[in-house]
TIPAPA-141176 format. One line per 4 residues: for each residue y, x, z of N, C-alpha, C. Coordinates in Angstrom, 1 decimal, padded with zeros to 4 digits. Layout:
N
Y,X,Z,Y,X,Z,Y,X,Z ~ ...
This chain:
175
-086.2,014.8,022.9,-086.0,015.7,021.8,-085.5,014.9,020.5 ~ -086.1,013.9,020.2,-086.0,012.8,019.4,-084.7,012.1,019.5 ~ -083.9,011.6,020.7,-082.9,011.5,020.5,-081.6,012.6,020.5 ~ -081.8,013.5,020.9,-081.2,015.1,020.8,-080.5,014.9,019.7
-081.6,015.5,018.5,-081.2,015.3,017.2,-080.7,014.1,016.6 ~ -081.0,013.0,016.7,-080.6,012.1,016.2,-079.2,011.9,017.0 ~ -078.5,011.8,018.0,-077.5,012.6,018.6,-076.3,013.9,018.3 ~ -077.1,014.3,017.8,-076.8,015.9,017.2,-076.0,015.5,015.6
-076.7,015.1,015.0,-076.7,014.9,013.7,-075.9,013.3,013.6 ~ -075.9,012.5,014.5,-074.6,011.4,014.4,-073.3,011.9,014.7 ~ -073.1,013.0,015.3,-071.9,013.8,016.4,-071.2,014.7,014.7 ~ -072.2,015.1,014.4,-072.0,016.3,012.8,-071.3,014.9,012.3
-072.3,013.9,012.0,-071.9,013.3,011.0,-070.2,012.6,010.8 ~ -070.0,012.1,012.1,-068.8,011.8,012.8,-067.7,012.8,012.1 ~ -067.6,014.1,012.8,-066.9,015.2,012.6,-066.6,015.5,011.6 ~ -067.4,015.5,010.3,-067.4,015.4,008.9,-066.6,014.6,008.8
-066.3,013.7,009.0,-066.0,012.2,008.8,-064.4,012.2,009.0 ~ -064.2,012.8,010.4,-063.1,013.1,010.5,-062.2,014.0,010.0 ~ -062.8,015.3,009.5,-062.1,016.0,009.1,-061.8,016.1,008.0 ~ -063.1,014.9,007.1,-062.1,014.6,006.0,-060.9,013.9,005.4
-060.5,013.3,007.0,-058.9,012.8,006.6,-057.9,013.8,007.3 ~ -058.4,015.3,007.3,-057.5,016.2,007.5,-056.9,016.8,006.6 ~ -055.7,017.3,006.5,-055.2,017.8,005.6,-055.5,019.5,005.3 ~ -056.3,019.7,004.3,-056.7,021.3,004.2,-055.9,021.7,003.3
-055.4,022.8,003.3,-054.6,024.0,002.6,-054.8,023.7,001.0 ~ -054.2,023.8,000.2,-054.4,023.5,-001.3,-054.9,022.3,-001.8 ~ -054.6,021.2,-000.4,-055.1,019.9,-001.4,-053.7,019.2,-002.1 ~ -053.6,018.7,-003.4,-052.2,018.0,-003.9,-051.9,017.2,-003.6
-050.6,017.4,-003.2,-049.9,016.2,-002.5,-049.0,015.9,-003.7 ~ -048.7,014.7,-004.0,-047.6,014.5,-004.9,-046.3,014.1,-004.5 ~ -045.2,014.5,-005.5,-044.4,014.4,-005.2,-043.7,012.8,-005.4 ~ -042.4,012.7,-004.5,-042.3,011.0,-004.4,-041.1,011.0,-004.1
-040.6,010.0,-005.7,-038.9,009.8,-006.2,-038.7,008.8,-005.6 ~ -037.9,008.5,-005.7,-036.8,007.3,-005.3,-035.7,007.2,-005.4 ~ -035.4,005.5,-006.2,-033.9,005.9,-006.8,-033.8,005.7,-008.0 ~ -032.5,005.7,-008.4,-031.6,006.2,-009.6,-031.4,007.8,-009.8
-032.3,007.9,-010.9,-032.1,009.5,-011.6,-030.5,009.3,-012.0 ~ -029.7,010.5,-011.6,-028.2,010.4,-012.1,-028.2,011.7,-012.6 ~ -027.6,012.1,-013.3,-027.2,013.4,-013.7,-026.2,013.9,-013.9 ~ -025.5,015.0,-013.9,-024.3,015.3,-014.6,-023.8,015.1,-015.7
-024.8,014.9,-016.8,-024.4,014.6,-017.8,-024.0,013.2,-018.0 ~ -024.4,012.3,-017.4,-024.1,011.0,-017.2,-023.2,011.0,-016.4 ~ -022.5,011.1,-015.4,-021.3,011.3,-014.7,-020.1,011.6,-015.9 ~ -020.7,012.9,-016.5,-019.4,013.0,-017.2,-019.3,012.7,-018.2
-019.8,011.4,-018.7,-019.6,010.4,-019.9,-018.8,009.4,-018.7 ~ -018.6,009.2,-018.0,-017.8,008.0,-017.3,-016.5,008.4,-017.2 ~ -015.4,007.5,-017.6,-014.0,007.8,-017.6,-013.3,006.6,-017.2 ~ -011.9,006.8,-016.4,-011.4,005.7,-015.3,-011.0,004.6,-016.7
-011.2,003.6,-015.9,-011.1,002.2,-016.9,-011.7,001.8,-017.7 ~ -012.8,002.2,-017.6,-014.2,001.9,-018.2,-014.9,000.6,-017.5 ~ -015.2,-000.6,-018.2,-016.0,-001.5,-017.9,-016.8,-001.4,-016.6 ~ -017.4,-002.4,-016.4,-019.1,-002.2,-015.3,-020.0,-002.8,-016.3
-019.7,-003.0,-017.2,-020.8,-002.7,-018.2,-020.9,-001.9,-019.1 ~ -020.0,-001.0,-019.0,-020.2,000.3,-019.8,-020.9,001.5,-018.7 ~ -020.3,001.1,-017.7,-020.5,002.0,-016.7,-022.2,001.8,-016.0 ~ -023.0,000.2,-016.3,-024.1,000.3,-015.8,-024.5,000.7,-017.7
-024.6,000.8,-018.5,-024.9,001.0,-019.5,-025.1,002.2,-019.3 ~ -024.6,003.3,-018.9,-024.3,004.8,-018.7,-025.1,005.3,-017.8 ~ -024.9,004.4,-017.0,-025.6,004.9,-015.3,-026.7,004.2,-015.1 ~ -027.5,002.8,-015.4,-028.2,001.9,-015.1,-027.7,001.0,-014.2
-028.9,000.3,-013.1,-027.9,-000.6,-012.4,-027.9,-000.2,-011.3 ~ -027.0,-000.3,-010.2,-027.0,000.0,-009.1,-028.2,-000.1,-008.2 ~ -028.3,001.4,-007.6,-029.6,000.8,-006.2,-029.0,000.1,-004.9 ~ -027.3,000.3,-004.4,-027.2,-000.2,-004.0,-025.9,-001.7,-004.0
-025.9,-002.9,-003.8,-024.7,-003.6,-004.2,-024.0,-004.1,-003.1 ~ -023.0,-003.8,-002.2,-022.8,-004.1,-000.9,-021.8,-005.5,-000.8 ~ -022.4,-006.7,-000.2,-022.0,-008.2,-000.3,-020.6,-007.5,000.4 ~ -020.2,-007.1,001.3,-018.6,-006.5,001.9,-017.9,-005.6,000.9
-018.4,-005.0,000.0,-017.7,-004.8,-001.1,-018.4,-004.4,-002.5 ~ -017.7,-005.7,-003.0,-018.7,-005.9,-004.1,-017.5,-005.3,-005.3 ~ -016.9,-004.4,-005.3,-016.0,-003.4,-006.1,-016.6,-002.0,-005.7 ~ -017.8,-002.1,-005.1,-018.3,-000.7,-004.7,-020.0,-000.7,-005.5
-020.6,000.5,-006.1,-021.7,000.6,-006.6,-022.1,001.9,-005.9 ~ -023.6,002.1,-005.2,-024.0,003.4,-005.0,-025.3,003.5,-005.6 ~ -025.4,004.8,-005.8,-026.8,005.1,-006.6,-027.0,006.3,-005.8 ~ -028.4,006.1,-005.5,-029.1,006.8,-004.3,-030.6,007.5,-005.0
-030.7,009.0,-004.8,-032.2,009.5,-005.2,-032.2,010.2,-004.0 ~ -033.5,010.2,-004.3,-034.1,011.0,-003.3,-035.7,011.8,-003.7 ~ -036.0,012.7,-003.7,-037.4,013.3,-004.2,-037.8,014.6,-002.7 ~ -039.0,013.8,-002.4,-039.8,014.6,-001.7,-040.9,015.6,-002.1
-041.0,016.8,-002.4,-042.1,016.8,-003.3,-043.1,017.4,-002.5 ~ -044.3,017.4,-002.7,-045.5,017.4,-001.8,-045.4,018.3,-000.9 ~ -045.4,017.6,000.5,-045.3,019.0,001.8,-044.1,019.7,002.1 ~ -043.2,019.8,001.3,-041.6,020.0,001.2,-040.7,019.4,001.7
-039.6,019.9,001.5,-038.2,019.3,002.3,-037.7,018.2,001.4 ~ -037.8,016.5,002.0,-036.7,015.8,001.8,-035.7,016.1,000.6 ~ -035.0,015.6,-000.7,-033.7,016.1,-000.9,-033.1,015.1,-001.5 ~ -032.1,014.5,-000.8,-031.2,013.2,-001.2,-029.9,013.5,-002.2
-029.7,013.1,-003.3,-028.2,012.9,-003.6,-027.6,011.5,-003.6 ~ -026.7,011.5,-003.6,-025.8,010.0,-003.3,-024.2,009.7,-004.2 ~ -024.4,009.0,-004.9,-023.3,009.0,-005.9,-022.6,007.4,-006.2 ~ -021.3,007.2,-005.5,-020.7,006.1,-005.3,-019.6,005.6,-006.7
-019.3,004.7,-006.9,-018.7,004.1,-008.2,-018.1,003.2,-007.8 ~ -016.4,003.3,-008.0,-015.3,002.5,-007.4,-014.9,001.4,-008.4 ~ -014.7,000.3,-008.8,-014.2,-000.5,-009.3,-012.6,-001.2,-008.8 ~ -011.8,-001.5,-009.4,-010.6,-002.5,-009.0,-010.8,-004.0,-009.3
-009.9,-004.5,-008.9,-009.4,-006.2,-009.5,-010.1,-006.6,-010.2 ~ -009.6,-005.3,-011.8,-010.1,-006.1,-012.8,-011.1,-005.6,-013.8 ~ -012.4,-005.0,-012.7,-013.4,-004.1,-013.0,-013.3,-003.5,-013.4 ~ -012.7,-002.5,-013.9,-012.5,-001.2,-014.3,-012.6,000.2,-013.1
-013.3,001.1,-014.2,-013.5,002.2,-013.2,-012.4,002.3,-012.7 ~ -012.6,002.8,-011.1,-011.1,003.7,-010.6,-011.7,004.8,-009.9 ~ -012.9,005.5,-009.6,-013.3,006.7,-008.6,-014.7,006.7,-008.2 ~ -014.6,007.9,-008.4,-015.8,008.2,-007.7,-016.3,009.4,-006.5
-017.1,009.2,-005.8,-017.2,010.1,-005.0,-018.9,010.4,-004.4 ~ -019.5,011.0,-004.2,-020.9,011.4,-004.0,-021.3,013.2,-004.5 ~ -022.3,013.2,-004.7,-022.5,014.8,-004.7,-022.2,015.1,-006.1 ~ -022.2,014.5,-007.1,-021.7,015.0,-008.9,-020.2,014.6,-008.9
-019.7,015.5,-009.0,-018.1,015.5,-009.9,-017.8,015.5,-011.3 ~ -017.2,015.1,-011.9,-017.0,015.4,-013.8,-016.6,017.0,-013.4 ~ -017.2,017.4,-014.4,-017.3,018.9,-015.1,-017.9,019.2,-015.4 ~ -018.9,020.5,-015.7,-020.1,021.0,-015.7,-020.8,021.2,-015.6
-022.4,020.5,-016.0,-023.6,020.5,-015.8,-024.0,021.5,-015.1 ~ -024.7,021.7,-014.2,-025.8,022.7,-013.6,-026.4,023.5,-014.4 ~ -026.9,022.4,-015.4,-028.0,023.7,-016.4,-026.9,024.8,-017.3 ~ -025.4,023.9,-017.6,-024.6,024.5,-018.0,-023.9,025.4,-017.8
-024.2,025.5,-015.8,-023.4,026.4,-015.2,-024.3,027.5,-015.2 ~ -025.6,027.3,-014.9,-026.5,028.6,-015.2,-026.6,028.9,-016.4 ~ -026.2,028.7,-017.5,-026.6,029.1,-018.7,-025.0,029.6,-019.2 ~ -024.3,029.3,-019.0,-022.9,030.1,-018.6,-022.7,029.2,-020.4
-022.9,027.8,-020.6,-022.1,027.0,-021.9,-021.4,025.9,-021.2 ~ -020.3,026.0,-022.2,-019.2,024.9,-022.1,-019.4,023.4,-022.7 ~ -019.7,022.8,-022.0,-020.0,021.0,-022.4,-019.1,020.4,-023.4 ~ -017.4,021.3,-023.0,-016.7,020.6,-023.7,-016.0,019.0,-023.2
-016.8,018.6,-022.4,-016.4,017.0,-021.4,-015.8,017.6,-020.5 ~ -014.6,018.4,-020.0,-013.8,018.5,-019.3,-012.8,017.8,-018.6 ~ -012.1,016.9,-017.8,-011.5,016.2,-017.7,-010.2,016.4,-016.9 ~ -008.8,016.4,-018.2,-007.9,017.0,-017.4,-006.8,016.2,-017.4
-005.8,016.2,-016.3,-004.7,015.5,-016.5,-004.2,015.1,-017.5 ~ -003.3,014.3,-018.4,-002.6,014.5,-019.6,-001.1,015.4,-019.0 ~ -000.6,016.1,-020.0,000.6,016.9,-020.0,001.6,015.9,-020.1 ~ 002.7,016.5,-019.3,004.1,015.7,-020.2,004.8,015.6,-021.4
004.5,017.3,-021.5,005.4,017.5,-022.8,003.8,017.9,-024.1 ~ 002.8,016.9,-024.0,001.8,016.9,-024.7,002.3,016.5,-026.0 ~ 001.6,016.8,-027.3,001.7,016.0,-028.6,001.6,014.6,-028.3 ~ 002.3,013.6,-028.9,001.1,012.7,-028.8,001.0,012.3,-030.4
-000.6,011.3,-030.1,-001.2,011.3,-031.0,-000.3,010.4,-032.5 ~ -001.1,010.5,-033.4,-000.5,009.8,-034.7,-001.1,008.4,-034.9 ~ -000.1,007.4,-035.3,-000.4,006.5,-035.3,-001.8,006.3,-036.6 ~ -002.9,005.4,-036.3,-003.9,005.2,-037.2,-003.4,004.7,-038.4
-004.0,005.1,-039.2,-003.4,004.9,-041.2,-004.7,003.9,-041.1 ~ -004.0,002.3,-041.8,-004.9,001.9,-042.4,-005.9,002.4,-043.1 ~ -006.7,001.3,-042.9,-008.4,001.4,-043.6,-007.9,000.8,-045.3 ~ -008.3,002.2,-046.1,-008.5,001.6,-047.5,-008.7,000.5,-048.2
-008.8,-000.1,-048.8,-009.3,-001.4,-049.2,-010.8,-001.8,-050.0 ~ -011.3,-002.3,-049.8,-012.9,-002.1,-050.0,-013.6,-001.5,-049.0 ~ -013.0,-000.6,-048.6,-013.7,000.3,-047.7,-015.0,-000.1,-046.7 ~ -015.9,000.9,-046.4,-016.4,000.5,-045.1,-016.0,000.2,-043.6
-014.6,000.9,-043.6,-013.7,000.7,-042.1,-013.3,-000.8,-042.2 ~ -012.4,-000.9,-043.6,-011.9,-002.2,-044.5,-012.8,-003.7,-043.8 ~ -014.1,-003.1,-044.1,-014.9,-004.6,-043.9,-015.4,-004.6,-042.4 ~ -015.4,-003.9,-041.9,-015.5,-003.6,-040.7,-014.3,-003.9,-039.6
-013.2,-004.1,-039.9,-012.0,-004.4,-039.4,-011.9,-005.7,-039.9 ~ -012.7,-006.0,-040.9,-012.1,-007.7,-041.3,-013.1,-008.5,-040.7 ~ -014.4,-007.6,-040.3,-015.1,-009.0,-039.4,-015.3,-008.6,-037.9 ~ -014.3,-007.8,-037.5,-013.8,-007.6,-035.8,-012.7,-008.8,-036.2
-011.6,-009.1,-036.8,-010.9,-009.9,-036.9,-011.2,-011.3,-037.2 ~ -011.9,-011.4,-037.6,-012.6,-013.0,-038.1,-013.4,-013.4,-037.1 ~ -013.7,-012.8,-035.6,-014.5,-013.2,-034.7,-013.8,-014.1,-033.6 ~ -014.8,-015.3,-034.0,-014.1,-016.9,-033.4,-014.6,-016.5,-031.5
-013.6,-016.5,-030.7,-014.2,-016.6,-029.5,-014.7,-018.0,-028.7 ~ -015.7,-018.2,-028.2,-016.0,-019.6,-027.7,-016.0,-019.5,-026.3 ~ -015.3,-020.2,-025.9,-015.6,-020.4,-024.2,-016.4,-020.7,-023.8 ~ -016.8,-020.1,-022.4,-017.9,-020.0,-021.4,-018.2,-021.2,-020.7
-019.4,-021.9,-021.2,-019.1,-023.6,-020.9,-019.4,-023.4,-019.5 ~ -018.6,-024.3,-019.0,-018.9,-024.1,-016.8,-019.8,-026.0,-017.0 ~ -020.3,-025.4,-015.7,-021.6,-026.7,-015.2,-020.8,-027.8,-014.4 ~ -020.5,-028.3,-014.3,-020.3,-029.7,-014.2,-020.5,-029.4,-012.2
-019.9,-029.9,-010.9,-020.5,-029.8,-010.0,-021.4,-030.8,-009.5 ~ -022.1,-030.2,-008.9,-022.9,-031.5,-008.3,-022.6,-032.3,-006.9 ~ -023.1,-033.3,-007.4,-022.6,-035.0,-006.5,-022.7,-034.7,-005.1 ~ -021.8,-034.1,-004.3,-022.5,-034.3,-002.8,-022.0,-035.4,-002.2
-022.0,-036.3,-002.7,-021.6,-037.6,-001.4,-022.9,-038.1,-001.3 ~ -023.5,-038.5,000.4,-024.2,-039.2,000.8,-024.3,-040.3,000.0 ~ -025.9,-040.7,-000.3,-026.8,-041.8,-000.5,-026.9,-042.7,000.3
């Protein structure tokens, strides 16, 4: 009888035990990012011939950098949120020669925000071919003299550039 219960009540105790790493109905699961947050609105501040340091400036830095093409950048999210469906987006960034943007391709396009398309407003960052028979622009009118452009243009112009000292290689001939 004595071991019955003692039996009885190790078997409960067990069970308990187990079922508290069961998953019951309304317990929080949290949700789980990964990634580079990208957004629309960040997409459509990027324009072709733009640096890779404007463009990681814009975007952050790449999550992925591929050693077979290192003119390619991808940024990858992904958010699970508790108990739910997986949802990945994937957004690639083309570079040329002489690192400047040239393309992109992944799930955001330049145009209109999401929140902008439901709210039915115009961003205004539209991106359209140039025309042929467009205006073109006027040439810039000097900066005043004194001015704040004035001094501001005279010490972009007074900037000494210094070369990028390179390291010397190291000795590999046998000892």
């Amino acid at each position: 009888m004595q071991n019955t219960k003692l039996l009885l009540t190790s078997f409960t105790f067990v069970g308990l035990l187990a079922l508290a790493g069961c998953s019951f109905p309304g317990v929080y699961k949290i949700d789980i990012q990964q990634g580079n947050v990208v957004t629309q609105d960040m997409i459509d501040q990027l324009r072709p011939g733009m640096t890779r340091r404007q463009v990681r400036f814009i975007m952050g830095n790449p999550l992925l950098t591929d050693t077979f093409h290192a003119d390619r950048w991808d940024y990858l999210y992904s958010l699970q949120p508790g108990g739910g469906e997986r949802q990945q987006e994937r957004m690639s960034v083309i570079f040329n020669s002489n690192d400047q943007l040239v393309s992109l391709s992944g799930d955001f396009m330049p145009g209109v925000s999401r929140d902008e398309a439901i709210l039915g407003k115009d961003s205004g960052t539209s991106v359209t071919a140039p025309a042929e028979n467009a205006e073109k622009p006027k040439p810039e009118q000097p900066a005043k003299p004194g001015s704040l452009l004035d001094s501001i243009q005279k010490d972009v112009d007074g900037v000494e550039t210094v070369p990028v000292p390179t390291p010397e290689p190291l000795d590999t001939s046998p000892q």
